[in-house]
mmCIF entry with sequence, helices, sheets and N, C-alpha, C, O atoms, coordinates in Angstrom:
data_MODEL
# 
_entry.id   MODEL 
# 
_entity.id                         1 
_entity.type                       polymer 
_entity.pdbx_number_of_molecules   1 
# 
_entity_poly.entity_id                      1 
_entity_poly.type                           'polypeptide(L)' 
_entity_poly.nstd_linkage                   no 
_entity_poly.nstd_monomer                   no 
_entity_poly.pdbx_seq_one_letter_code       
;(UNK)(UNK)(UNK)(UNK)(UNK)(UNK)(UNK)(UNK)(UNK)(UNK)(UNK)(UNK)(UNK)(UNK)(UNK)(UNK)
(UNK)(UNK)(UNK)(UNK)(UNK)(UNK)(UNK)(UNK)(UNK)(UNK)(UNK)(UNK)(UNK)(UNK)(UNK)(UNK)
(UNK)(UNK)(UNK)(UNK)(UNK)(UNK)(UNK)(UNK)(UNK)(UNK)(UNK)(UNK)(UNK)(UNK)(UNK)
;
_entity_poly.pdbx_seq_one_letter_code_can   XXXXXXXXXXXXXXXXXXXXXXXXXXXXXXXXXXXXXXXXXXXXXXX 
_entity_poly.pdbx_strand_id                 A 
# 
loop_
_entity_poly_seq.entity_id 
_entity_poly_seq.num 
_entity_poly_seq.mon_id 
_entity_poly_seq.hetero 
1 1  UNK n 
1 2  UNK n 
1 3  UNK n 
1 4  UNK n 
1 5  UNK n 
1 6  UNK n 
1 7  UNK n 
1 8  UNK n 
1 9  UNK n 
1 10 UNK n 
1 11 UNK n 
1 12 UNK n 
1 13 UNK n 
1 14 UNK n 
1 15 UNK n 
1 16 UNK n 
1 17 UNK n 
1 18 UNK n 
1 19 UNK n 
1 20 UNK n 
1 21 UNK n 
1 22 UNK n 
1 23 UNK n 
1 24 UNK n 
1 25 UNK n 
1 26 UNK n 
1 27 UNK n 
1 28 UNK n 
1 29 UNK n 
1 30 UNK n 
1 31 UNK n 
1 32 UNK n 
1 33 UNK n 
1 34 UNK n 
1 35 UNK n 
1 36 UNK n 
1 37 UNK n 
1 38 UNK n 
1 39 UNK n 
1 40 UNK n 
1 41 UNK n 
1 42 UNK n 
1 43 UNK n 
1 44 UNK n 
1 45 UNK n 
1 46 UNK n 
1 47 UNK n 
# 
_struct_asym.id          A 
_struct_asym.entity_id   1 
# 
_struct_conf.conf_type_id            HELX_P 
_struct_conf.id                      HELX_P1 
_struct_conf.pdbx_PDB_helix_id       AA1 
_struct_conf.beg_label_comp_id       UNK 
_struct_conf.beg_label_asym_id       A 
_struct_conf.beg_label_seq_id        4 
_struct_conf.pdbx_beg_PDB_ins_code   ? 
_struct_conf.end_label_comp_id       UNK 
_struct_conf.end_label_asym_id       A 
_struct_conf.end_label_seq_id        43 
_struct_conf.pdbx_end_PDB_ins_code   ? 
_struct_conf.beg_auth_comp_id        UNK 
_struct_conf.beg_auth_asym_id        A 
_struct_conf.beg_auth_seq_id         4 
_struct_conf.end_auth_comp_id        UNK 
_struct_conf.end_auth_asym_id        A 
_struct_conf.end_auth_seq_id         43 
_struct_conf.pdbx_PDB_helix_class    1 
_struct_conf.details                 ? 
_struct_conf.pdbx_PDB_helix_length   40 
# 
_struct_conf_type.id          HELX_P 
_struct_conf_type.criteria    ? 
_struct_conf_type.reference   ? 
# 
loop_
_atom_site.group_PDB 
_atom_site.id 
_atom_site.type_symbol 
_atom_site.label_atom_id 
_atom_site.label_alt_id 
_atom_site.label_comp_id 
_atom_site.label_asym_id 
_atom_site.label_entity_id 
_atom_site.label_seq_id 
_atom_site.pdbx_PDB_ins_code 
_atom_site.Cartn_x 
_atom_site.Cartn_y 
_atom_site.Cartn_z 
_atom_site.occupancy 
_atom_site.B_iso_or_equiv 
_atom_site.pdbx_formal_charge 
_atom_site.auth_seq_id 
_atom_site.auth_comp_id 
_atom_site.auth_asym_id 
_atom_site.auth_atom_id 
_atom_site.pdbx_PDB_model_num 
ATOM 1   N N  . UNK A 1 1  ? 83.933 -47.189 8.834   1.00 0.00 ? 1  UNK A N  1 
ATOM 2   C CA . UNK A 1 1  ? 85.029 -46.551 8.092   1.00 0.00 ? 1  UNK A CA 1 
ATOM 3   C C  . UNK A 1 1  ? 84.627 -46.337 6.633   1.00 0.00 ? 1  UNK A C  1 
ATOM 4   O O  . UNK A 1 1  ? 84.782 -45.244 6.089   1.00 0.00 ? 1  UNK A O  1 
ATOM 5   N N  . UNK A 1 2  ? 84.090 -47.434 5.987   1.00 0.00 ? 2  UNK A N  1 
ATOM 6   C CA . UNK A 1 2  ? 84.208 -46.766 4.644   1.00 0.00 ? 2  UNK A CA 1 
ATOM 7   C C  . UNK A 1 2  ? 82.697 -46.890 4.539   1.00 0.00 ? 2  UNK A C  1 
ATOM 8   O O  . UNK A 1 2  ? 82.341 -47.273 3.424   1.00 0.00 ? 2  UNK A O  1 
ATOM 9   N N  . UNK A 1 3  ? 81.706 -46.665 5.411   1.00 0.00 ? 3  UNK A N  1 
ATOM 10  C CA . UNK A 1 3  ? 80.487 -45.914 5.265   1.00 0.00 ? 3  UNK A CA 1 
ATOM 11  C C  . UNK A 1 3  ? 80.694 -44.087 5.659   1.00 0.00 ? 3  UNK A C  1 
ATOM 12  O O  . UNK A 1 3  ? 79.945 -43.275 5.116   1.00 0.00 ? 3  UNK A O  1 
ATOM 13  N N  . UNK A 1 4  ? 81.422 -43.786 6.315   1.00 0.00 ? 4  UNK A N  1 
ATOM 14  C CA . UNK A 1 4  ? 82.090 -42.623 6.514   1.00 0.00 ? 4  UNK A CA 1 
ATOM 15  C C  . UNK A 1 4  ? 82.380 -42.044 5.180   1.00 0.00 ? 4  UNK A C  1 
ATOM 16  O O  . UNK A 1 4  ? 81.971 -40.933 4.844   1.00 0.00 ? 4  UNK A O  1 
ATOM 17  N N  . UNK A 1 5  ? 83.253 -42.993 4.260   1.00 0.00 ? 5  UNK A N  1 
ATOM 18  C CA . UNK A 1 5  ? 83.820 -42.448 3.161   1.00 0.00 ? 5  UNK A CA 1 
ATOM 19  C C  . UNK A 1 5  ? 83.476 -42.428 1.918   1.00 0.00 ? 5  UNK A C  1 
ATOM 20  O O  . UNK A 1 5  ? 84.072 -42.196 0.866   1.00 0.00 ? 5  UNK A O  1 
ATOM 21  N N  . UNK A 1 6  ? 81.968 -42.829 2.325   1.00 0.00 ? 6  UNK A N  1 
ATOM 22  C CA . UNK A 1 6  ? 80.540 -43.123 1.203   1.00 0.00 ? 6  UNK A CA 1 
ATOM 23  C C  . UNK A 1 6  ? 79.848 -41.991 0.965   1.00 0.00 ? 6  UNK A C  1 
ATOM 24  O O  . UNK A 1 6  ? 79.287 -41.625 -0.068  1.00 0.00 ? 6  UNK A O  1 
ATOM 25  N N  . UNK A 1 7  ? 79.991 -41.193 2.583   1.00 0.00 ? 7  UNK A N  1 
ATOM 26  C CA . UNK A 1 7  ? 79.188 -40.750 3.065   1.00 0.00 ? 7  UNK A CA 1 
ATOM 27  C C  . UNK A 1 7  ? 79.849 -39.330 2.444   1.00 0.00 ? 7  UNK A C  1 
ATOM 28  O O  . UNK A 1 7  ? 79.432 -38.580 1.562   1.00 0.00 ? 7  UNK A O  1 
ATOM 29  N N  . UNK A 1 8  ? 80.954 -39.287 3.209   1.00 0.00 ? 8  UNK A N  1 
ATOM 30  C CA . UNK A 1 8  ? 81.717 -37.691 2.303   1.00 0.00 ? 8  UNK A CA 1 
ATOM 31  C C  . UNK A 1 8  ? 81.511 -37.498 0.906   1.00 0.00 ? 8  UNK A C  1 
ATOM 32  O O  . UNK A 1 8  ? 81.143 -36.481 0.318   1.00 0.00 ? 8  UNK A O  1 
ATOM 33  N N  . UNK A 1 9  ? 81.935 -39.134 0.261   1.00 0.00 ? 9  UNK A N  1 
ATOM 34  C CA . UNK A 1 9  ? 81.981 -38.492 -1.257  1.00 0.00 ? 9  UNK A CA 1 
ATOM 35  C C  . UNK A 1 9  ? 80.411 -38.548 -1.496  1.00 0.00 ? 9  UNK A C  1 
ATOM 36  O O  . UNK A 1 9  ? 80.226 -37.539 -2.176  1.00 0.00 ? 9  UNK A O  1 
ATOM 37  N N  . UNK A 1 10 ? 79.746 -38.878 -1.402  1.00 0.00 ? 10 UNK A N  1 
ATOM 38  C CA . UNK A 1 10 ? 78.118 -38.280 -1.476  1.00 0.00 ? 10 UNK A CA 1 
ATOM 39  C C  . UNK A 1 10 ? 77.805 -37.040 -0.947  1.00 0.00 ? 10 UNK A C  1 
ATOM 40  O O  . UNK A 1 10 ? 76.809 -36.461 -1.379  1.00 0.00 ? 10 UNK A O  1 
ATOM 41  N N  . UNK A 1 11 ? 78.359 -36.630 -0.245  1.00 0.00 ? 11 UNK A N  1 
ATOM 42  C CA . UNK A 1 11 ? 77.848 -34.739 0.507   1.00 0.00 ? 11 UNK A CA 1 
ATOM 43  C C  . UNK A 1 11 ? 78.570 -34.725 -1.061  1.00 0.00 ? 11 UNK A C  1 
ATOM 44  O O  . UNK A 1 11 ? 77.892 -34.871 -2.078  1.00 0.00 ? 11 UNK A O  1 
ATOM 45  N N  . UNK A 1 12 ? 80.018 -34.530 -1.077  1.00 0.00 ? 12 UNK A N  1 
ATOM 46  C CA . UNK A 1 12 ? 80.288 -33.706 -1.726  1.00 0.00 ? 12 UNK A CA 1 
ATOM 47  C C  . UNK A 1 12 ? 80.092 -33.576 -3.733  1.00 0.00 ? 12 UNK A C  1 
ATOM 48  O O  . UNK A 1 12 ? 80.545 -32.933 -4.679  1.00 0.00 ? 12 UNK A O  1 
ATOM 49  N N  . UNK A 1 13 ? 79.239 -34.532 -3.472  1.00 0.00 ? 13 UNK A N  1 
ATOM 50  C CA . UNK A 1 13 ? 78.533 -34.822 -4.906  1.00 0.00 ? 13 UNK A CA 1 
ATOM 51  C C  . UNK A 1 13 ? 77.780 -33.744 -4.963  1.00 0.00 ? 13 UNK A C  1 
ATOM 52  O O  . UNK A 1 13 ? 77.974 -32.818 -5.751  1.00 0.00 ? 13 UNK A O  1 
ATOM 53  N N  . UNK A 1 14 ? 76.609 -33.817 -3.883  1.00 0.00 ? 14 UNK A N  1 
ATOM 54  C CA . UNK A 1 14 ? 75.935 -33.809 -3.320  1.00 0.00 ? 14 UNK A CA 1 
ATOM 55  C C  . UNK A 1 14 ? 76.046 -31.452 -3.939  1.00 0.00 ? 14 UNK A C  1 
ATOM 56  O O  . UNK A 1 14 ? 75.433 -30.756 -4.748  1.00 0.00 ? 14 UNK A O  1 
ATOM 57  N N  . UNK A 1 15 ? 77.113 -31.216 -2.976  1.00 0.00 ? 15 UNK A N  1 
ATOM 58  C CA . UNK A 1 15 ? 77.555 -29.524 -2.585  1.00 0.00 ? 15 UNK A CA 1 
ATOM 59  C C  . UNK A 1 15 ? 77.911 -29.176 -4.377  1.00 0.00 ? 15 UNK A C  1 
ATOM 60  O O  . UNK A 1 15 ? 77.441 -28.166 -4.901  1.00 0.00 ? 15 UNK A O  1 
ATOM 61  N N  . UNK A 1 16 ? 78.738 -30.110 -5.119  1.00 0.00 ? 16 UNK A N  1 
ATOM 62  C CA . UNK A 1 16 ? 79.218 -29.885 -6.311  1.00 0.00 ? 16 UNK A CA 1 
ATOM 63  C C  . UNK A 1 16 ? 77.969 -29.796 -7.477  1.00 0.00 ? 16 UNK A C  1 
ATOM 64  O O  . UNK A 1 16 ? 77.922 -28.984 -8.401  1.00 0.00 ? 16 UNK A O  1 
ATOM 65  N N  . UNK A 1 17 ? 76.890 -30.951 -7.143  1.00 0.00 ? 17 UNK A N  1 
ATOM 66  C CA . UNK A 1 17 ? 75.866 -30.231 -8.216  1.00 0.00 ? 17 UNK A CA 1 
ATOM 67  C C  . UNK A 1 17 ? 75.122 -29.559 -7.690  1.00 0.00 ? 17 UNK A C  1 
ATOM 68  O O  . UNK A 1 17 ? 74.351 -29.186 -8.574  1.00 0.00 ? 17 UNK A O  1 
ATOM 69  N N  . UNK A 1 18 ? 74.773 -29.050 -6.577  1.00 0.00 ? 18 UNK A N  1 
ATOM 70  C CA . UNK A 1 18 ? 74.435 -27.999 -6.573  1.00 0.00 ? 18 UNK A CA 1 
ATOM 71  C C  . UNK A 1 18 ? 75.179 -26.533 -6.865  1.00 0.00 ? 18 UNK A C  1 
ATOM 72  O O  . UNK A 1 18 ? 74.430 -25.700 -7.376  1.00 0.00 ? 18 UNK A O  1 
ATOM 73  N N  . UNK A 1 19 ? 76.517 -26.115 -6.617  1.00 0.00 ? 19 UNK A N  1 
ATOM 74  C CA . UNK A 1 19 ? 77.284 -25.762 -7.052  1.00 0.00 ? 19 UNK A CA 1 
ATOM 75  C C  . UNK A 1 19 ? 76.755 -25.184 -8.560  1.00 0.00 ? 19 UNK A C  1 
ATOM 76  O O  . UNK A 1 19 ? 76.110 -24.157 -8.768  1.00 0.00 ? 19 UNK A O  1 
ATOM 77  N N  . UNK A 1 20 ? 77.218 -26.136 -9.494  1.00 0.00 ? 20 UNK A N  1 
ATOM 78  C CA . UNK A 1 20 ? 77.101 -26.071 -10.904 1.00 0.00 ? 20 UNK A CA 1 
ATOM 79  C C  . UNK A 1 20 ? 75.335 -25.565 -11.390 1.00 0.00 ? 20 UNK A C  1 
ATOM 80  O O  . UNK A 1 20 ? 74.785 -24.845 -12.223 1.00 0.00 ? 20 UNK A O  1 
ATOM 81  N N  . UNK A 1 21 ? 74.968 -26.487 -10.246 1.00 0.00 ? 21 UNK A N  1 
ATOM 82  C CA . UNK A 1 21 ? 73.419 -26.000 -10.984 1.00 0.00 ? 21 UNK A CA 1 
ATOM 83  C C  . UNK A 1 21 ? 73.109 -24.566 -10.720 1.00 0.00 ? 21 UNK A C  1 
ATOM 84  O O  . UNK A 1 21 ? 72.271 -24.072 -11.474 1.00 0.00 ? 21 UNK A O  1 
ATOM 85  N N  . UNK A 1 22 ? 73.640 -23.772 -9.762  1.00 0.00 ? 22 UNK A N  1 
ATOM 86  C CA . UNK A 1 22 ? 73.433 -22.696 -9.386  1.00 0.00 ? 22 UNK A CA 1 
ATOM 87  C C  . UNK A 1 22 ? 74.293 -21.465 -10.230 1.00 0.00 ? 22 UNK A C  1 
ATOM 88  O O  . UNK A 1 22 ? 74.042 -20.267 -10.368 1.00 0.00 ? 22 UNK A O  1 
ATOM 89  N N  . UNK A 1 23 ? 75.461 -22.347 -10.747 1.00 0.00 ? 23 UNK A N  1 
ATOM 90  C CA . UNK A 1 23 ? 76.225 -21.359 -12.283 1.00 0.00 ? 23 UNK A CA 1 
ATOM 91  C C  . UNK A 1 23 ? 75.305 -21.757 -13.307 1.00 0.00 ? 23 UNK A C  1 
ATOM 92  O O  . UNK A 1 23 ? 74.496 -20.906 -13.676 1.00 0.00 ? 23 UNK A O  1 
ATOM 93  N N  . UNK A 1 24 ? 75.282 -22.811 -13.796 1.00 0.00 ? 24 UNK A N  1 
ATOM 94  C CA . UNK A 1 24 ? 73.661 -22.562 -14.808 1.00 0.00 ? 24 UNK A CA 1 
ATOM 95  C C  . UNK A 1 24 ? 72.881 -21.802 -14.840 1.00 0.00 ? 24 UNK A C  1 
ATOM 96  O O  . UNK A 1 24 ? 72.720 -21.137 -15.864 1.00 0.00 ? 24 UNK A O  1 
ATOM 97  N N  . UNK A 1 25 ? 72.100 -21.618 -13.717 1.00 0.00 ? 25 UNK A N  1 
ATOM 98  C CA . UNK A 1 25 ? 71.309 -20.902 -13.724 1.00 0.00 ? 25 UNK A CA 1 
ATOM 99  C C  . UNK A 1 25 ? 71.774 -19.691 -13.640 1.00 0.00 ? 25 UNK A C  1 
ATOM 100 O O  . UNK A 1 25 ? 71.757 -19.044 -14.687 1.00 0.00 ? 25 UNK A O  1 
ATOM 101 N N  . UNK A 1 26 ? 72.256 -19.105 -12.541 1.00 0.00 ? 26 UNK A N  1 
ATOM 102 C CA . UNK A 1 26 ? 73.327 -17.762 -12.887 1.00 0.00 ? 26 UNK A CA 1 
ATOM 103 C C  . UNK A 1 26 ? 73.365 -17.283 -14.465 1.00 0.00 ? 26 UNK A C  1 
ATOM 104 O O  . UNK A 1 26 ? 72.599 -16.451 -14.951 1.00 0.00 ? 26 UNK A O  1 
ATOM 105 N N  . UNK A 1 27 ? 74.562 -18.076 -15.259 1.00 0.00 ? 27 UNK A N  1 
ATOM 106 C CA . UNK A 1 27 ? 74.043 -17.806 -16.542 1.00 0.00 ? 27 UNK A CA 1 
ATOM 107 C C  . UNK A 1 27 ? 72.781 -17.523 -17.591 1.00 0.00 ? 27 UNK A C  1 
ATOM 108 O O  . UNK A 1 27 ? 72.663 -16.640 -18.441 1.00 0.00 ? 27 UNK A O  1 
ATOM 109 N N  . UNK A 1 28 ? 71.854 -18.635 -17.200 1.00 0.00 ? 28 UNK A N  1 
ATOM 110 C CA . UNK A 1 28 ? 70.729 -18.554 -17.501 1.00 0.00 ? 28 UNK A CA 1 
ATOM 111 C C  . UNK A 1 28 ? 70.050 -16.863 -17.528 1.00 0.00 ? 28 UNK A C  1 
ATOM 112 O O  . UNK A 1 28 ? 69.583 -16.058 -18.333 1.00 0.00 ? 28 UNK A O  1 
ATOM 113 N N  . UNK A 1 29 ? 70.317 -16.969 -16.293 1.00 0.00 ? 29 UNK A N  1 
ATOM 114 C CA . UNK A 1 29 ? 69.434 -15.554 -15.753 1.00 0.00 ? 29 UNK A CA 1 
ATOM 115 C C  . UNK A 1 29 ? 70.390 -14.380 -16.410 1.00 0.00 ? 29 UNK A C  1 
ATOM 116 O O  . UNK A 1 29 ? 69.802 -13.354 -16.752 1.00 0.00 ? 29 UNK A O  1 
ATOM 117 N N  . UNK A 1 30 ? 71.696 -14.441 -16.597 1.00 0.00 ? 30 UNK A N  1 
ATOM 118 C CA . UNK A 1 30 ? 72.592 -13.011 -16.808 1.00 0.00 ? 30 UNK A CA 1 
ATOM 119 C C  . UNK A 1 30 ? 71.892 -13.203 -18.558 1.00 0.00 ? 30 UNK A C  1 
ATOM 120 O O  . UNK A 1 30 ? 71.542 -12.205 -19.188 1.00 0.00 ? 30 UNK A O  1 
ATOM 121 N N  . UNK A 1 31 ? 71.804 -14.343 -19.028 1.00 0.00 ? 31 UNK A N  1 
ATOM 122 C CA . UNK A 1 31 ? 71.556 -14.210 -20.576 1.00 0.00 ? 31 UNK A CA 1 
ATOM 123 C C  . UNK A 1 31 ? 70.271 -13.587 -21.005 1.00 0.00 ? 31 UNK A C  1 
ATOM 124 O O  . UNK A 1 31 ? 70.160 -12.920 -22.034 1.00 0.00 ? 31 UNK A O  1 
ATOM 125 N N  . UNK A 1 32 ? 68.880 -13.949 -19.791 1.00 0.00 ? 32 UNK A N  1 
ATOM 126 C CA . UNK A 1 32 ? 67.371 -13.395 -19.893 1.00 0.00 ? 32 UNK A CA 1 
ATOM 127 C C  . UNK A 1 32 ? 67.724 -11.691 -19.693 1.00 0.00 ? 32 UNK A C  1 
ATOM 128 O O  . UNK A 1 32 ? 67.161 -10.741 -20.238 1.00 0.00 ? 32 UNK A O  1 
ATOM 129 N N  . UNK A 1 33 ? 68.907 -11.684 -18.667 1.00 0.00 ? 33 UNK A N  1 
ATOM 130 C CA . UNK A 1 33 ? 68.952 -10.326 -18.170 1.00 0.00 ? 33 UNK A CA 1 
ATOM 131 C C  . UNK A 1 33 ? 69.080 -9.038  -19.704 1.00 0.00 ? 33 UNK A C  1 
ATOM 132 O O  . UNK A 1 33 ? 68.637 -7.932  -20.011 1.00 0.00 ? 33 UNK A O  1 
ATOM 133 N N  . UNK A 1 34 ? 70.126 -10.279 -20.361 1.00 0.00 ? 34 UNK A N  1 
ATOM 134 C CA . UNK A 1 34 ? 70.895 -9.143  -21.361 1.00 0.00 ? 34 UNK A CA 1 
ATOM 135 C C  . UNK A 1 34 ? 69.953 -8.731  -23.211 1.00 0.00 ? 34 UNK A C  1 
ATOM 136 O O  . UNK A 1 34 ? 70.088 -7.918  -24.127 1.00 0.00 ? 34 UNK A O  1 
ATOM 137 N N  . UNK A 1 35 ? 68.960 -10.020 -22.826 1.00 0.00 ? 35 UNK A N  1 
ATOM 138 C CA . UNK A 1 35 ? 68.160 -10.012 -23.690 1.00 0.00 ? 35 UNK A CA 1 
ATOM 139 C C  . UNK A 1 35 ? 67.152 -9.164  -23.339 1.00 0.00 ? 35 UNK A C  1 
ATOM 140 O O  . UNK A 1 35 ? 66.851 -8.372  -24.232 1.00 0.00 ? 35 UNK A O  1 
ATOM 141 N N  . UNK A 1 36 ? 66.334 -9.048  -21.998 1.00 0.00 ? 36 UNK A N  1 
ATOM 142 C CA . UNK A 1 36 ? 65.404 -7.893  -22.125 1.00 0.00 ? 36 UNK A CA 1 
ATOM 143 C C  . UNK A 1 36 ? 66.283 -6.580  -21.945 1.00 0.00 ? 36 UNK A C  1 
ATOM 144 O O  . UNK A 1 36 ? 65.769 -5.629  -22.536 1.00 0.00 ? 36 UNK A O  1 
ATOM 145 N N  . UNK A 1 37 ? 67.391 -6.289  -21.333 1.00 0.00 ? 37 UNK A N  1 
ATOM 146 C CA . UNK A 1 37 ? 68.307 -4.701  -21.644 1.00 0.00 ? 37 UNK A CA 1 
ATOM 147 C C  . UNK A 1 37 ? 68.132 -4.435  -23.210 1.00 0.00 ? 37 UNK A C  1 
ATOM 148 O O  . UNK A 1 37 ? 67.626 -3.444  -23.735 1.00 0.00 ? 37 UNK A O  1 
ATOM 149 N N  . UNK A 1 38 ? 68.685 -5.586  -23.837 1.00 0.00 ? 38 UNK A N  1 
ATOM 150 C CA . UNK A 1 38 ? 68.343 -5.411  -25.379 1.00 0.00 ? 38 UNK A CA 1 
ATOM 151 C C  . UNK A 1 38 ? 66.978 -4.986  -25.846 1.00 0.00 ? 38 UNK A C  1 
ATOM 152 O O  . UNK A 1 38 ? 66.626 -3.986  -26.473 1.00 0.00 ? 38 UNK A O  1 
ATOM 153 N N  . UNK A 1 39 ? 66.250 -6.091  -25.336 1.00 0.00 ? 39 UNK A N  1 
ATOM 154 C CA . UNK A 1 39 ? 64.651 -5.794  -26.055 1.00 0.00 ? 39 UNK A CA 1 
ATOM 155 C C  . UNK A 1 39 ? 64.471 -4.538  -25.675 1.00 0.00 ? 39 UNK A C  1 
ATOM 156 O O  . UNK A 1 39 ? 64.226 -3.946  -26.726 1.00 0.00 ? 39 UNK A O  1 
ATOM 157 N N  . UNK A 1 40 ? 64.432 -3.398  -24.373 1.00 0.00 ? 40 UNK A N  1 
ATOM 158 C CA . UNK A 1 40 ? 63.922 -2.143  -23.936 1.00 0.00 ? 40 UNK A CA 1 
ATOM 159 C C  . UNK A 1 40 ? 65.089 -1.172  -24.961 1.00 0.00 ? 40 UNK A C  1 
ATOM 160 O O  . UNK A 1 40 ? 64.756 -0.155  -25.570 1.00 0.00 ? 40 UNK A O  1 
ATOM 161 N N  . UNK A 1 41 ? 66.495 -1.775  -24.961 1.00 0.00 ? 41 UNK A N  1 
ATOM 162 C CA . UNK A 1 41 ? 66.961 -0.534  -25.793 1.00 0.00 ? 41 UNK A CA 1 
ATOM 163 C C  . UNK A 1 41 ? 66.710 -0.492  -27.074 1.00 0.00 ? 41 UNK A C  1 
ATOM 164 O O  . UNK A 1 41 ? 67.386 0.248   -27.790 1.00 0.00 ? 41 UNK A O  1 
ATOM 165 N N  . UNK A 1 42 ? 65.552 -1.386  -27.673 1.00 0.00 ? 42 UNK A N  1 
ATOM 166 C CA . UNK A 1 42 ? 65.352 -1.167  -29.405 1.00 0.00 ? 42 UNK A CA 1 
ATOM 167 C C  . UNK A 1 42 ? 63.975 -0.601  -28.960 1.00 0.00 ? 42 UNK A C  1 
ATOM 168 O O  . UNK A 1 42 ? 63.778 0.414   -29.627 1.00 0.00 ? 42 UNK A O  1 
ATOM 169 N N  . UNK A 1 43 ? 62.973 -0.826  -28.137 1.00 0.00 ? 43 UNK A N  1 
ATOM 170 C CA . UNK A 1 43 ? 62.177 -0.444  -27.603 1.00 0.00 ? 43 UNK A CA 1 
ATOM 171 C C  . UNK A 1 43 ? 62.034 1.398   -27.498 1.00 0.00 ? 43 UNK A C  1 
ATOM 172 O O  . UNK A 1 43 ? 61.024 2.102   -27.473 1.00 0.00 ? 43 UNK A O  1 
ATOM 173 N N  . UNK A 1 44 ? 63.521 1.770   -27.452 1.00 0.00 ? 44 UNK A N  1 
ATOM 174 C CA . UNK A 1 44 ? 63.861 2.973   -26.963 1.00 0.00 ? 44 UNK A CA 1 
ATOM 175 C C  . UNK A 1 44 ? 64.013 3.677   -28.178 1.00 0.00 ? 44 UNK A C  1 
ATOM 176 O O  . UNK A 1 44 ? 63.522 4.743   -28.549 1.00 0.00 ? 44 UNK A O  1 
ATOM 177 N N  . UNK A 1 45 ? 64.776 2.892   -28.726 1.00 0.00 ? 45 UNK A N  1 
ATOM 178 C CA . UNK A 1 45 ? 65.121 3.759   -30.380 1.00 0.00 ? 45 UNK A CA 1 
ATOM 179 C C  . UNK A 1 45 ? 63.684 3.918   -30.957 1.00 0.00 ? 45 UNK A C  1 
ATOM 180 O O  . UNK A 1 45 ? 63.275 4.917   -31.548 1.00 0.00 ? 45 UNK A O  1 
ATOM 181 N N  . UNK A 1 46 ? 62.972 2.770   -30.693 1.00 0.00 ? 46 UNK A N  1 
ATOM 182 C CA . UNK A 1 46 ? 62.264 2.924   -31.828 1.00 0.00 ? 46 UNK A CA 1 
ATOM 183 C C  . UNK A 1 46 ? 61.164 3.897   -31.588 1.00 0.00 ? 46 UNK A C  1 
ATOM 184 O O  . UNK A 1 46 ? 60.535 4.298   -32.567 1.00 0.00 ? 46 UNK A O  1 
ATOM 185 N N  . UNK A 1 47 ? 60.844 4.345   -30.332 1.00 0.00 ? 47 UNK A N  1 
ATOM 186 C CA . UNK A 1 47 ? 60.036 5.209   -29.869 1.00 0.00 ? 47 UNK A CA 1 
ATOM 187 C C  . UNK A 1 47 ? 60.561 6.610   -30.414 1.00 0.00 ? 47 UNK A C  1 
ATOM 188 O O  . UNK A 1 47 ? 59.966 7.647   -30.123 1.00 0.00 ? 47 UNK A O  1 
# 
């Protein structure tokens, strides 16, 4: 019984940081994204 209920709240530790780590990174990546759009559109002007 309450290895059962060891066991859930560990998955769901478990589902939750992964979860989060996967919006981190998400962010991560939308912020690299918006920085090279930037870098190519000064890239653009300046050509």
């Amino acid at each position: 019984m309450v290895g059962a209920i060891i066991l859930r709240h560990l998955l769901s530790v478990k589902i939750l940081t992964i979860y989060f780590n996967f919006i981190i990174l998400e962010q991560i990546q939308f912020h690299n994204d918006s920085k090279l759009t930037y870098f190519l559109y000064m890239m653009g002007r300046a050509t």
